[in-house]
N, C-alpha and C positions, 0 to 999 in steps of 0.2 A: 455475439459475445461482446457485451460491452461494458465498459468499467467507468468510474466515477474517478474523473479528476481535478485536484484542486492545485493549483501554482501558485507559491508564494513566495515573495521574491523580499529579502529580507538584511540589509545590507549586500555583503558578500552573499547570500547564501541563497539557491534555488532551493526550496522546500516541495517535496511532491508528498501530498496524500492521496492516494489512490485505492479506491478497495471497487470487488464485484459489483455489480449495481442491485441485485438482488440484497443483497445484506447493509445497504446504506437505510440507516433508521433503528436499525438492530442493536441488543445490548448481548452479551455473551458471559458467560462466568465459570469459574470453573474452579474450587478453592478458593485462593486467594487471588488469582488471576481473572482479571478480569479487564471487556474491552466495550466501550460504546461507541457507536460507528454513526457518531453525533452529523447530522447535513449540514454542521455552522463550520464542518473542522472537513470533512471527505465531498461535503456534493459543491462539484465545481463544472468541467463539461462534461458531458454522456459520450464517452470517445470509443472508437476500438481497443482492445486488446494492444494492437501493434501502434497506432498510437501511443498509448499509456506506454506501452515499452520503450518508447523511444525518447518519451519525458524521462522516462526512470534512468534513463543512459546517462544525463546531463544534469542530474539532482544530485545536491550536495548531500541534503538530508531527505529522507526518506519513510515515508511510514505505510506498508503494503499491507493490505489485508483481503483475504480471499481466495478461494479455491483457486479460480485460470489466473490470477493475475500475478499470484506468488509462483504457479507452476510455471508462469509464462516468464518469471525473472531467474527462478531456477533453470530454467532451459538457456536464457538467452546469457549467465553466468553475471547478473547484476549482482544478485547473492547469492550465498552459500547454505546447503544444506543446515550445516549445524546451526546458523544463524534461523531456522524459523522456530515459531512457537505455534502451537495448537491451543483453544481455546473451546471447548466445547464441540471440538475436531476442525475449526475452524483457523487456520493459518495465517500468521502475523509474524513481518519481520519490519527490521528498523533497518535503514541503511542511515549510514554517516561515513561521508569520505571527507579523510585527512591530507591535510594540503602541507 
């Protein structure tokens, strides 16, 4: 299970994009929503699951996309349920913490 992460470190702010590694290159749409899961913005290293979790503990801002990696923030309580979106059944949340 591995997931695609990108750090980006931006003044103050740790930025984590992280999505499945299956779905990096992927466009998704659904309505009006819609997500491309661009390699210039999500592929950074080929890490584990608990890795990537452990980026996601310490990012200020957050962009998750993916079946195990959003289940695996929902389990470890980075975010919250009502916070995901589905996008062609396809799961996406944003994290932003306030300082």
């Amino acid at each position: 299970m591995k997931v695609y992460l990108n750090r980006i470190r931006h003044e103050d702010e740790y930025i984590i994009a992280i999505c499945d590694e299956e779905i990096l290159g992927q466009r998704f749409e659904e309505g009006e929503r819609q997500i491309h899961i661009t390699e210039s913005f999500y592929k950074g290293e080929l890490v584990s699951l608990e890795e990537g979790l452990r980026a996601l503990e310490r990012a200020t801002i957050a962009n998750i996309v993916g079946e195990r990696i959003v289940t695996g923030a929902l389990k470890a309580q980075i975010i919250h349920k009502n916070g995901v979106l589905r996008i062609q059944n396809i799961p996406h949340a944003q994290l932003v913490v306030t300082k």
